[in-house]
N, C-alpha and C positions, 0 to 999 in steps of 0.2 A: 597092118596097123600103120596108121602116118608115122614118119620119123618126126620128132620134138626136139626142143632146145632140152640144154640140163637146167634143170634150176638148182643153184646155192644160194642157202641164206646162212648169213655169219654176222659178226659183233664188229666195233672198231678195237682194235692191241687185242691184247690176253691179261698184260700185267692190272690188274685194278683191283685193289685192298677189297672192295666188298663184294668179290665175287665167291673169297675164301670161306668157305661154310655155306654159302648161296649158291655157287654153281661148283666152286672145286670142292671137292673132296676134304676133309680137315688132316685126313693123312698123306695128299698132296702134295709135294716138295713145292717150293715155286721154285726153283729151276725143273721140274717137271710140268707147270701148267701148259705151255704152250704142248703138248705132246697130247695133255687129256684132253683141251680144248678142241685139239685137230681128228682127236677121235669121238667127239659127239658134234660137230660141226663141220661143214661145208666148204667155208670159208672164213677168213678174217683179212679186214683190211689193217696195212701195216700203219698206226700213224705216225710214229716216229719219226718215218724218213724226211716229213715235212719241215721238222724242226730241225734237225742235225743231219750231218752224214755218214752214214755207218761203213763197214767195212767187208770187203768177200768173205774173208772168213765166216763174217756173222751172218750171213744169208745162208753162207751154205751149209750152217748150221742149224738153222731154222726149216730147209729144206729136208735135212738129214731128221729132223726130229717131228716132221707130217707123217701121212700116211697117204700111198697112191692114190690118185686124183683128188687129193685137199689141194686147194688153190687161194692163193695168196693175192690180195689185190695192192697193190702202194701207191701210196700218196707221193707227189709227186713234190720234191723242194718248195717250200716258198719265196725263196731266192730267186725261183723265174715268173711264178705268176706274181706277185706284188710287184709290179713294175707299171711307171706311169709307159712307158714305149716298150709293148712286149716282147720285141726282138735285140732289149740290150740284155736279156736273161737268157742268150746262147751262151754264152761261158758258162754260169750256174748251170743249166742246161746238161750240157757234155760231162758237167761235172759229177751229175747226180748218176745220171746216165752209166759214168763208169765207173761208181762206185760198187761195183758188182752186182744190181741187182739179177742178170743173166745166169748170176750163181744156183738162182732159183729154179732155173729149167724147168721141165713142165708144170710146174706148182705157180710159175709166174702168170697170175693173171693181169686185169686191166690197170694202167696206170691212169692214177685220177688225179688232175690236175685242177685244184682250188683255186677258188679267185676271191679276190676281197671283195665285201657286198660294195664297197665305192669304186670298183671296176666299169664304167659305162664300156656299151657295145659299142665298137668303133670297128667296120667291116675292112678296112684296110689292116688295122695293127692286131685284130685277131685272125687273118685270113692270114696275115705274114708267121704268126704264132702257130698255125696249125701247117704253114709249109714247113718250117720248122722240125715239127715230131717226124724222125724216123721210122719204118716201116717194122724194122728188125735190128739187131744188136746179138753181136758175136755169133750170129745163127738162130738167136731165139725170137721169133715173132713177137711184135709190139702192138697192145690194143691202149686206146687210148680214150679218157672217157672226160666230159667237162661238168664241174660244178660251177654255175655263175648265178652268182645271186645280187643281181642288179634287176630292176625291170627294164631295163633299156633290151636285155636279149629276150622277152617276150617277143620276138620279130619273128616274120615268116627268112627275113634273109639271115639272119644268123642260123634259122634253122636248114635252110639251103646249103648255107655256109660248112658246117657240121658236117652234113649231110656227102656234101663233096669230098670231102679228105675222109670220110667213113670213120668218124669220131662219134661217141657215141655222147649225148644231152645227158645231163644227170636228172634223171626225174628225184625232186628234193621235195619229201614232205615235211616243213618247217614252217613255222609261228610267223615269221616274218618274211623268209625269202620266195621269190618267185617259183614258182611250179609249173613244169614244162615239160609234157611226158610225148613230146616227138619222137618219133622214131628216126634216130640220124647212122646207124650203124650195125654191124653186123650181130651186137651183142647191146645188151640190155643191163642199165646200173643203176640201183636206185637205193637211197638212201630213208629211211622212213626214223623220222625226227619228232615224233610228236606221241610217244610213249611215256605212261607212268607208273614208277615206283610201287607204287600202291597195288598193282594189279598184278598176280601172277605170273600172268606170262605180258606183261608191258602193254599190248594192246587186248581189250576185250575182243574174245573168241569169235564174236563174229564181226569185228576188224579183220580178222583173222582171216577168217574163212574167206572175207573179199580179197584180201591181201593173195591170199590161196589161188584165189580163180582169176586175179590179171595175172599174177606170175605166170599162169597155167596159158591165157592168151597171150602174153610175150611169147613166149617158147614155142607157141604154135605157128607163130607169124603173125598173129593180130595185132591189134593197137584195143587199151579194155575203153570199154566207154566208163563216163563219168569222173575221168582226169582233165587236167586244163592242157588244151594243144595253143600254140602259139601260132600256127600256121593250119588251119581246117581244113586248106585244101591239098595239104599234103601228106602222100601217100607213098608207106615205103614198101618196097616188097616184099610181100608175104610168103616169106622163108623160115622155115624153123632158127629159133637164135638162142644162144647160153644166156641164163637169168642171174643175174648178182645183185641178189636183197642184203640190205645191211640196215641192223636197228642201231642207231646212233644216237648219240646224245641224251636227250630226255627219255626218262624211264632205265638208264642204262645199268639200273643194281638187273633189276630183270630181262635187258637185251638177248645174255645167251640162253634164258629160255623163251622167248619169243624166238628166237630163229631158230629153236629147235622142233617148238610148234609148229611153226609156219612150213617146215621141211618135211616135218610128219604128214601134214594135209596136202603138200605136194604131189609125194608120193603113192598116196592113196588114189 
């Protein structure tokens, strides 16, 4: 049998009021949700770190209270992307850096770094931005993924760009920002933004099921058709790669059961 990428699909946090009775349990402690979330889920991206700076302890407490191979994905300060020059955001940088996320250790997965949608593409101060990202930290290996939502990176050179430091595009399906499902890295991040409340599991089931079968071409090495490419004539190599779906934002009372949907038709 070919070897494949993993897929994880997960939520953005754990902590959100209308999960309780929805997805948690009503006998659920919340200081225990993040424990049941990590046992019916794949993954979660952390948002917090975007807005504040937390501390070792507190990761390595979040670590302690997974279960082996649950993986963790963070957001990345806003302190460094929100910058008109993005290489005066090394200090914030370093800072967030050592704020222990490493505490995480295997459970660390991609760090996703945000960008304001009034970010334009500028290939000098984004190419100095990705010289910038560290490879590893304290011994633990760094992946690193980009969310930008301007159309100015609709470009084949930013996806070049990408592509060269082995930074992964964030394929974003979202109401207004640009969609751009390039292949630039050794792993695959994609955020699916366009779910509703209304619906069981956030997206209709056969959303689902397509959702189902690119995850399933990511992982194989493909690229799925009927996504938007920025660059058509470029072509990454067809190697198996780890998949990280996350249902965010709209639809979010029913996010953690759409990725637990979308995990179940995975592994089938």
């Amino acid at each position: 049998m070919a070897p494949t990428g993993t897929i994880r699909a997960g939520i953005g946090g754990w902590t959100f009021a209308p999960w309780r009775g929805t997805f948690y349990p009503k006998d659920v402690r919340q200081k225990d949700e993040l424990n049941y979330a990590s046992s019916q889920l794949a993954t979660i991206e952390i948002n917090g770190t975007y807005y504040g700076t937390q501390k070792p302890a507190t990761f390595a407490k979040w670590a302690n209270d997974v279960p082996e191979g649950f993986v963790f994905s963070v957001k990345g300060n806003r302190f460094v992307t929100n910058r008109r020059v993005l290489t005066e955001g090394a200090e914030s940088m370093e800072r967030f850096l050592g704020s222990g996320i490493t505490e995480l250790g295997a459970h660390l997965g991609p760090i996703l770094w945000q960008f304001a949608p009034t970010k334009k593409f500028d290939p000098d101060d984004f190419g100095a931005f990705l010289s910038m990202l560290p490879q590893s930290r304290d011994g633990v290996p760094l992946k690193h993924a980009l969310e930008v939502r301007h159309d100015s990176f609709s470009s084949p050179e930013f996806v070049a760009l990408a592509a060269r430091h082995g930074a992964a595009i964030v394929y974003s399906q979202h109401l207004k920002y640009p969609e751009i499902a390039d292949v630039s890295a050794p792993f695959i991040y994609a955020r699916l933004q366009k779910g509703q409340d209304d619906i069981p599991t956030a997206y209709p089931p056969e959303d689902l099921d397509l959702w189902a079968q690119r995850a399933r071409t990511w992982a194989d090495g493909g690229a799925p058709d009927g996504l938007s490419y920025a660059d058509a004539n470029h072509s990454a190599e067809a190697t198996p790669r780890d998949v990280f779906v996350y249902f965010i934002h709209e639809g979010k009372i029913r996010a953690p059961q759409a990725a637990m949907a979308l995990q179940e038709r995975c592994a089938g």
